[in-house]
N, C-alpha and C positions, 0 to 999 in steps of 0.2 A: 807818038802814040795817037793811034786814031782818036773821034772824037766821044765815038759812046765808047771809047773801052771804059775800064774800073780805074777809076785812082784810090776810091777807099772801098775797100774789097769786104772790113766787116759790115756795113751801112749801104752798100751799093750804089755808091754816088760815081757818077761817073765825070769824065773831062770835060763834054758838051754842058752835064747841070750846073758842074761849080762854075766854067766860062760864062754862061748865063748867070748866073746869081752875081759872079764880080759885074756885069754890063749892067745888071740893073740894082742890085744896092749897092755898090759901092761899099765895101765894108772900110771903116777907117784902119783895122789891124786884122794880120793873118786869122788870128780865133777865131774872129765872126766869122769866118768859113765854117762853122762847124756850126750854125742854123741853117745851113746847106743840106741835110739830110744828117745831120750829126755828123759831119765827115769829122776827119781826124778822131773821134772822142771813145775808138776801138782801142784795137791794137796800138796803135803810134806810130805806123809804119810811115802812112800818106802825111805826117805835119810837116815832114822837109818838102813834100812837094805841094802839100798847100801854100804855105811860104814862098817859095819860089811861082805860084799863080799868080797869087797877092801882089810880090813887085812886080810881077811884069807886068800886071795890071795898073801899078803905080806907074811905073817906070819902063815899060816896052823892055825888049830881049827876047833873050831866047831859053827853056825853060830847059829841063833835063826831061822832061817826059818829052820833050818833043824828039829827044834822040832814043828813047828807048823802045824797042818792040814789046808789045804786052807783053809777050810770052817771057821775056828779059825781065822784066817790073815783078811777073808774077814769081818767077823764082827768087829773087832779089826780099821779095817780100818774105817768101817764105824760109829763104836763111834766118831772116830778121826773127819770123817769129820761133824756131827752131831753137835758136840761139838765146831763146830769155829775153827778145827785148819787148814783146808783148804778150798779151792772151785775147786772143781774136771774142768777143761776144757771141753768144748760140746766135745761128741764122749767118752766121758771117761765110762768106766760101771759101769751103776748102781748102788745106794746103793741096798741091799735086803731090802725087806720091815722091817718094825718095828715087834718085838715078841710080841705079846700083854702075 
């Protein structure tokens, strides 16, 4: 995933802010990512790959947004929210429409 794309798509935080926010505060746990622009604190979709920021910022690796293409993330995202597992907040972008 590039670096301005969205990782939290109701809040608009993208992978360069929250990279920058671990460099320079150091959150001691995954949540403080969400004084980041409120990430995570929409839908629910972005806390598994906040999570996985957090250690690699602990701990190096390699993250799963770094294998994914956005356009992959965004549909991925929007099963998620389809499926019941969140309610995006007003202002949040869009799902893409359905594939027929």
């Amino acid at each position: 995933m590039e670096l301005d794309a969205k990782v939290c798509y109701c809040f608009h935080v993208s992978h360069r802010k929250l990279l920058n926010f671990l460099r320079r505060e150091r959150p001691k746990v995954p949540s403080q990512l969400s004084e980041c622009g409120g990430a995570g604190t929409g839908c629910g979709w972005c806390i598994p790959f906040l999570k996985q920021l957090h250690q690699q910022a602990v701990a190096g690796g390699v993250t799963e947004l770094e294998r994914l293409t956005p356009e992959e993330y965004e549909r991925r995202r929007a099963e998620y929210v389809r499926a019941g597992g969140g309610k995006p907040p007003a202002g949040a972008t869009p799902l893409p429409p359905l594939e027929e």
